[in-house]
C-alpha positions as CSV (number, residue, x, y, z in Angstrom):
1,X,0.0,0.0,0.0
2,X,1.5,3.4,-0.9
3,X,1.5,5.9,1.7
4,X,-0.2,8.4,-0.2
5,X,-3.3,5.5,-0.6
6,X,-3.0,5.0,3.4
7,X,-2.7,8.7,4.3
8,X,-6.0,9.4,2.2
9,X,-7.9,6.7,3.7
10,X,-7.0,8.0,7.2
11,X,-8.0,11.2,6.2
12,X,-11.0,10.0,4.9
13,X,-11.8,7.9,7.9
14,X,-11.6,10.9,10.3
15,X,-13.9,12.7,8.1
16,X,-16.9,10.9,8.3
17,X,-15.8,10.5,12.1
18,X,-16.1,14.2,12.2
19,X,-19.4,14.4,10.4
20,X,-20.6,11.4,12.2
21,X,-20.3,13.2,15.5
22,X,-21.8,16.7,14.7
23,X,-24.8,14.7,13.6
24,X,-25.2,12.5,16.5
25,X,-24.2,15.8,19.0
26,X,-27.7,17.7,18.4
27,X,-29.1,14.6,19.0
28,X,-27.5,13.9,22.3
29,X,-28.1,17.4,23.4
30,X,-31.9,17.2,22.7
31,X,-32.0,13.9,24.1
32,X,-30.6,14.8,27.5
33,X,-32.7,18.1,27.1
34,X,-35.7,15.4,27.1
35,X,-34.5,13.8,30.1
36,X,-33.5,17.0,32.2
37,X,-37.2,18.9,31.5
């Protein structure tokens, strides 16, 4: 594997990481909004 292919992948990996969590984040903060109220 060629670093440039394995540094792309990483970066690509902690992308959707990233977009992964600022989706799920509003929906843990309305969720324990729910449970506090």
């Amino acid at each position: 594997m060629k670093l440039k292919t394995k540094y792309r992948i990483t970066f690509l990996s902690c992308n959707l990481l990233t977009e992964a969590e600022s989706a799920v984040r509003p929906l843990q903060a309305k969720a324990g909004f729910a449970l506090f109220s």
